[in-house]
NUDRENVEX-837409 format. One line per 5 residues: number of its first residue (from 1); for each residue x, z, y of N, C-alpha, C. Coordinates in nm, 4 decimals, padded with zeros to 6 digits, always signed. Atoms other than C-alpha are relative to their C-alpha. Layout:
# residues N
NUM> X/Z/Y/X/Z/Y/X/Z/Y  ...
***
This chain:
# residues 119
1> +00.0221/-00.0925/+00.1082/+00.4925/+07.5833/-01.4934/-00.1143/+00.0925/+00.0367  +00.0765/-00.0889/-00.0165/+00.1960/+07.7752/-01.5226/-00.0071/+00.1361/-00.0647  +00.0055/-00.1515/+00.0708/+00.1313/+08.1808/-01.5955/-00.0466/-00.0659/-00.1013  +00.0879/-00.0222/+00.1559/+00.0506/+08.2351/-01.9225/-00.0905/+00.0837/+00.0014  +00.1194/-00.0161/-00.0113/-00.3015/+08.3088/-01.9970/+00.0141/+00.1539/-00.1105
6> +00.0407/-00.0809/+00.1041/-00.3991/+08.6562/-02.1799/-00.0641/-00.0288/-00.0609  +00.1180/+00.0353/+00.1520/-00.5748/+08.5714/-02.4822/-00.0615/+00.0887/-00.0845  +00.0278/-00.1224/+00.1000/-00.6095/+08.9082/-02.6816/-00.1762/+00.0309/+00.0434  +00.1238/-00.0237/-00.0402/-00.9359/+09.0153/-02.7259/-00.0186/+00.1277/+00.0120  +00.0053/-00.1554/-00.0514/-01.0053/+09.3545/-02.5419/-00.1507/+00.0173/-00.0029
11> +00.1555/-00.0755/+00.0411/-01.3641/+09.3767/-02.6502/+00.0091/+00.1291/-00.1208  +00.0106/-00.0722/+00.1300/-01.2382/+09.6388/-02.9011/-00.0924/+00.1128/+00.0064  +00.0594/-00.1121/+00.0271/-01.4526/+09.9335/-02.7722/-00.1578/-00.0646/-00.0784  +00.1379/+00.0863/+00.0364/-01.7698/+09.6692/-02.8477/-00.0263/-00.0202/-00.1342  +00.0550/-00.0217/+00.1607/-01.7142/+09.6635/-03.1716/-00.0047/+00.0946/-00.0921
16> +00.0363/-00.1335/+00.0930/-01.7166/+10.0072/-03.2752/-00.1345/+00.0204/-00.0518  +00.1172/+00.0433/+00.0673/-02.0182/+10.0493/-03.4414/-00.0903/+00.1643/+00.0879  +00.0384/-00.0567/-00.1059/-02.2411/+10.2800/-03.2104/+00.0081/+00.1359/-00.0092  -00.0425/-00.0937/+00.0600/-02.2155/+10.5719/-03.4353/+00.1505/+00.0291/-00.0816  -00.1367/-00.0061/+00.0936/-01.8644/+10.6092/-03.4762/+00.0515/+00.0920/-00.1539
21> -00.0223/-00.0604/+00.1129/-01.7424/+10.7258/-03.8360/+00.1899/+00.0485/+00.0360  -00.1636/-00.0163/+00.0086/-01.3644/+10.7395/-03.7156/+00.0365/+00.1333/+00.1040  -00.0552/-00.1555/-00.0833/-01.1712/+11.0798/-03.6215/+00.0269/-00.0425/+00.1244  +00.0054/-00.0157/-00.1610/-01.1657/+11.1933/-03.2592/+00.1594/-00.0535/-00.0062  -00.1688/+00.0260/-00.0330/-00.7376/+11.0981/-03.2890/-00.0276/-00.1804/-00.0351
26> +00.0172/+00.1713/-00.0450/-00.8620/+10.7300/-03.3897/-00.0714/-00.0551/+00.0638  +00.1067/+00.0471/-00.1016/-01.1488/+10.7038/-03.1711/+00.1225/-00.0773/+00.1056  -00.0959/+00.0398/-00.1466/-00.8497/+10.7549/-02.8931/+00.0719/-00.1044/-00.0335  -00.1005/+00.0869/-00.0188/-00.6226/+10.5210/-03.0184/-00.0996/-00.1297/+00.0029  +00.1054/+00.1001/+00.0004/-00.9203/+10.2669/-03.0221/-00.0312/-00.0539/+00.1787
31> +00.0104/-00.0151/-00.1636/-00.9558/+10.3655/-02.6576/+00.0832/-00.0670/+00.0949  -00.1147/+00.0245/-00.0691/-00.6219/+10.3242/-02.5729/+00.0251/-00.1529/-00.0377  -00.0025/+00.1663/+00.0439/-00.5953/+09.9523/-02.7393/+00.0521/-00.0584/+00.1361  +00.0249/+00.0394/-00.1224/-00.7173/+09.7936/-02.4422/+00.1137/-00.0479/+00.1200  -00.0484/-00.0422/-00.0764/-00.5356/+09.8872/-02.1952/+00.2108/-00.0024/-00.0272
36> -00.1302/+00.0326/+00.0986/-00.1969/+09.9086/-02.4222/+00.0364/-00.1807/-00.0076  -00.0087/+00.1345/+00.0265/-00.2288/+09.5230/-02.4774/+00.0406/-00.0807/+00.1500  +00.0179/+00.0571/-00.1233/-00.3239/+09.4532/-02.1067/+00.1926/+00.0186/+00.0715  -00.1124/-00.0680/-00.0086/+00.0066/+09.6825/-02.0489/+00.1116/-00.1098/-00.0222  -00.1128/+00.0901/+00.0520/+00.2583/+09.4811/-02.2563/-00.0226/-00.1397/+00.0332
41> -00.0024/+00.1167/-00.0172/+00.1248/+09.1519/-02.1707/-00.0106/+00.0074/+00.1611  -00.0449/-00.0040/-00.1347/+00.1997/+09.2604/-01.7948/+00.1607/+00.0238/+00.0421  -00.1421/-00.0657/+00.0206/+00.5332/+09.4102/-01.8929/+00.0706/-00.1132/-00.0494  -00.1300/-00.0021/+00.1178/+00.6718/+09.2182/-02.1245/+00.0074/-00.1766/+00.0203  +00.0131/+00.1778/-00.0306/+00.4975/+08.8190/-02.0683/-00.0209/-00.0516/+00.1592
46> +00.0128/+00.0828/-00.1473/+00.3867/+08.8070/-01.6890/+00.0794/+00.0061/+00.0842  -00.1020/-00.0086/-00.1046/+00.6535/+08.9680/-01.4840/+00.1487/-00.1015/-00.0683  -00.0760/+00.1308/+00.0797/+00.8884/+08.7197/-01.7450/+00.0085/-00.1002/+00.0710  +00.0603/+00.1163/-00.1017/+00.6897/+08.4273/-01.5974/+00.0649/-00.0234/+00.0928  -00.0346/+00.0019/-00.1695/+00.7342/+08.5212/-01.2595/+00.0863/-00.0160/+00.0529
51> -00.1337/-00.0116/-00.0466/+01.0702/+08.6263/-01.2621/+00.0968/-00.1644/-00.0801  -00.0325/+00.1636/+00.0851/+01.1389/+08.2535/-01.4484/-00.0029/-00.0707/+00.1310  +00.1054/+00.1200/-00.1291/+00.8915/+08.0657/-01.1686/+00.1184/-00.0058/+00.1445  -00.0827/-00.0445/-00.1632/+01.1205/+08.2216/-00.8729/+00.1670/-00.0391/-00.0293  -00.1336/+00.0078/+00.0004/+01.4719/+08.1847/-01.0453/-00.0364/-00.1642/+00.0291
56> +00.0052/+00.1323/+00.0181/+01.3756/+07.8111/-01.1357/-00.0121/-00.0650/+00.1905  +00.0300/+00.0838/-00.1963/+01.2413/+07.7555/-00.6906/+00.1153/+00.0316/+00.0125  -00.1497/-00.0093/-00.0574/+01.6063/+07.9366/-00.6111/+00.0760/-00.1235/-00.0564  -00.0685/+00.0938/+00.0711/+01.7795/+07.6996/-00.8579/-00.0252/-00.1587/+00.0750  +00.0853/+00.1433/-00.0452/+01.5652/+07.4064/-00.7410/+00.0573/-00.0526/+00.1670
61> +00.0056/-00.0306/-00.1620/+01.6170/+07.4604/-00.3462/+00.1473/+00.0123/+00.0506  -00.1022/-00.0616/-00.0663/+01.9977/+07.5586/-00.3577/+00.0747/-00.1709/+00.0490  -00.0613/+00.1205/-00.0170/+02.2202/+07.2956/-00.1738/+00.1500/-00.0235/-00.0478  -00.1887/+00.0563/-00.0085/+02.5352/+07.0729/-00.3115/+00.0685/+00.0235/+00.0775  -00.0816/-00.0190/-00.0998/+02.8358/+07.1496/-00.1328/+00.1068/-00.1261/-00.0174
66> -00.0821/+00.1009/+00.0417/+03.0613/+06.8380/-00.0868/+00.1531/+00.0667/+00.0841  -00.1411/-00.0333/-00.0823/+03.4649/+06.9067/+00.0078/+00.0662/-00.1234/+00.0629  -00.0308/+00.1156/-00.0356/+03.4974/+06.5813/+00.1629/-00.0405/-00.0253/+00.1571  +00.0538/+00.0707/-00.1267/+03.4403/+06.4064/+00.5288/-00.0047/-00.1166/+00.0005  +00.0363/+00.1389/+00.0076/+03.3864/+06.0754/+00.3883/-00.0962/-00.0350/-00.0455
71> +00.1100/-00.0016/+00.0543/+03.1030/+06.1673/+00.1858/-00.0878/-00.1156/+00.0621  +00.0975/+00.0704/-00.0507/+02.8102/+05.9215/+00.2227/-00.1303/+00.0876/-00.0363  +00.1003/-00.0858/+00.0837/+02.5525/+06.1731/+00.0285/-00.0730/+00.0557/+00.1245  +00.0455/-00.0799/-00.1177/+02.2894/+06.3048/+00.2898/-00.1104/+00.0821/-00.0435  +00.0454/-00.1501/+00.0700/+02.1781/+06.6043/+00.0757/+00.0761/+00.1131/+00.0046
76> -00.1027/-00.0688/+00.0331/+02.4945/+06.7627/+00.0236/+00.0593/+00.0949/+00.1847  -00.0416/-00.0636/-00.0940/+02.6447/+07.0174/+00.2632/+00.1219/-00.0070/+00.0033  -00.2033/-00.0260/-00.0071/+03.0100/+07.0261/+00.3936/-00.0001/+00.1895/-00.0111  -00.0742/-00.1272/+00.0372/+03.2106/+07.3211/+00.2572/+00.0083/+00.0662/+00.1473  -00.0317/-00.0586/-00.1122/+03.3091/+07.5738/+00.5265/+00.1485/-00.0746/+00.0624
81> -00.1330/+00.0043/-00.0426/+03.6854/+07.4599/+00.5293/-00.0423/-00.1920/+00.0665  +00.0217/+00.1613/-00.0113/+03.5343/+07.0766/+00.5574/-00.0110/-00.0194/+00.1525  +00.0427/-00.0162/-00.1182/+03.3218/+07.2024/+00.8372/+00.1015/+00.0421/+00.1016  -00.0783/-00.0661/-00.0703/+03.6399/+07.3771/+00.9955/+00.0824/-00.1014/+00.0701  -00.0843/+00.1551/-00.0082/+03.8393/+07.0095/+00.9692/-00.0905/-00.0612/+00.0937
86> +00.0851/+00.0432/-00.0755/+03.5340/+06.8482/+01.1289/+00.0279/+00.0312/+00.1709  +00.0088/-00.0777/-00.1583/+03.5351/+07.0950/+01.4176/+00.1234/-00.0399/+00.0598  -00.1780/+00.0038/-00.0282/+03.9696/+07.0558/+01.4533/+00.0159/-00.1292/+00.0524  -00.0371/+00.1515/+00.0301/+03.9159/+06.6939/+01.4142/-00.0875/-00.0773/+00.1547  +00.0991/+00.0695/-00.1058/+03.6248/+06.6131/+01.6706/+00.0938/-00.0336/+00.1187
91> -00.0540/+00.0215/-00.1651/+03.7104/+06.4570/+02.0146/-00.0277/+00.1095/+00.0754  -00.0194/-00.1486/-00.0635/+03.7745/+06.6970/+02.2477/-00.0571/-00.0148/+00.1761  +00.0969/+00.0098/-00.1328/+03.6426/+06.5539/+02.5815/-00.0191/-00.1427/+00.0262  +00.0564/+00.1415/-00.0377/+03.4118/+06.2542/+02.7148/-00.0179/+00.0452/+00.1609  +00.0230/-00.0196/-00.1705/+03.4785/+06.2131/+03.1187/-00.0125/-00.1601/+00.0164
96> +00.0598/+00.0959/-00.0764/+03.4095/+05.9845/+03.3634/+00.0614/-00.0266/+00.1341  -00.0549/-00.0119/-00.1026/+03.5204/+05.8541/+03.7023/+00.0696/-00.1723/+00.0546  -00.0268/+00.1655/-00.0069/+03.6777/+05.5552/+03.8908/+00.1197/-00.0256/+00.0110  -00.1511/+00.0185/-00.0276/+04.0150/+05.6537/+03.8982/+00.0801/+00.0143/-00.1191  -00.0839/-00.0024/+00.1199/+04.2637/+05.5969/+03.6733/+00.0239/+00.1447/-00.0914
101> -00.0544/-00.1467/+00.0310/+04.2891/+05.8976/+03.4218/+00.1313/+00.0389/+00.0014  -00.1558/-00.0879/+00.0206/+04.5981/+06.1387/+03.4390/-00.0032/+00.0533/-00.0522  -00.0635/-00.0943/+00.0945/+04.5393/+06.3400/+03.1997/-00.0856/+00.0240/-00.1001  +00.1244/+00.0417/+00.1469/+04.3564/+06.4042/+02.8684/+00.1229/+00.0339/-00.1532  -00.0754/-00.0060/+00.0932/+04.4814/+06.4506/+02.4891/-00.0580/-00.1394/-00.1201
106> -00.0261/+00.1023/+00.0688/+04.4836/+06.2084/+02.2258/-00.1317/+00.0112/-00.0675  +00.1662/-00.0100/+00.0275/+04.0755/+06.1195/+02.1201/-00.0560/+00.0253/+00.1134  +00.1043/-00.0025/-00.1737/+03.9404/+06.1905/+02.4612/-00.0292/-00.1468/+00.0074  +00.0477/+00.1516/-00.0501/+03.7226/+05.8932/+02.5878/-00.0263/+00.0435/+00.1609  +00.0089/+00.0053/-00.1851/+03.7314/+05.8076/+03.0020/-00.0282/-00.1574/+00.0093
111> +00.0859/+00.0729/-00.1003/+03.4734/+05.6087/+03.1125/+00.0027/-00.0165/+00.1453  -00.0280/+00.0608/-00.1637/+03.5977/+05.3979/+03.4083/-00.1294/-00.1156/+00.0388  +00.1083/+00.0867/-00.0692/+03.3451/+05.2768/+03.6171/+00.0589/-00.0628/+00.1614  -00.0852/+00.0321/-00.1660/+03.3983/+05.0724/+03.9708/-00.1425/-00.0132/+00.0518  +00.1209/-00.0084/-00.0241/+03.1983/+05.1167/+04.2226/+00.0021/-00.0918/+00.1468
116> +00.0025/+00.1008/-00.0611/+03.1039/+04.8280/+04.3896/-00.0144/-00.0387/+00.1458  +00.0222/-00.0206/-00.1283/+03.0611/+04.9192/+04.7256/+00.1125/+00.0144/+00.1254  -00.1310/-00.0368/-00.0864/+03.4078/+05.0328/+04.7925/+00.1005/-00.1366/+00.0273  -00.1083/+00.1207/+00.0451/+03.6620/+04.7738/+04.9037/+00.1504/+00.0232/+00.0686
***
């Protein structure tokens, strides 16, 4: 979307005619035109615009929230409570070693290795 263009024509002091015939109270408001126009079409059409241009990037930019952990979508964000399940849910420790494990909770992985040297 682009600003909108001012179009009004603010040549009005240019066309007074060089010898003005109009009272000093319409000279001024002749004066004031200008400036009045520039005014309202800053007031009233551009900060409009702007404040349009910026809601529309927030709108544009915000992310889906999915309440799921099966989701396949890789735009979407997990909820907080999703993210909370995630965290509860993860494995809880990856060890290592050559001896039989003793101990551990249920999702732990133990990587038994032998080591070939010993006999």
């Amino acid at each position: 979307m682009n600003l909108p263009e001012l179009e009004n024509n603010l040549n009005i002091l240019q066309s007074l005619p060089n010898k003005p015939t109009l009272s000093a109270e319409d000279l001024k408001e002749e004066f004031d035109k200008a400036p009045n126009i520039i005014k309202d079409y800053i007031n009233n059409t551009l900060l409009q615009a702007i404040e349009n241009l910026i809601q529309n990037s927030i709108n544009s930019s915000k992310t889906s929230l999915e309440n799921s952990l099966t989701s396949t979508s890789t735009t979407k964000g997990l909820t907080a409570a999703m993210g909370k399940k995630l965290n509860d849910e993860k494995q809880k420790n990856i060890s290592y070693g050559t001896a039989i494990p003793t101990e551990g909770v249920n999702g732990d992985i133990y990587l038994q290795y032998f080591d070939e040297q010993e006999e």
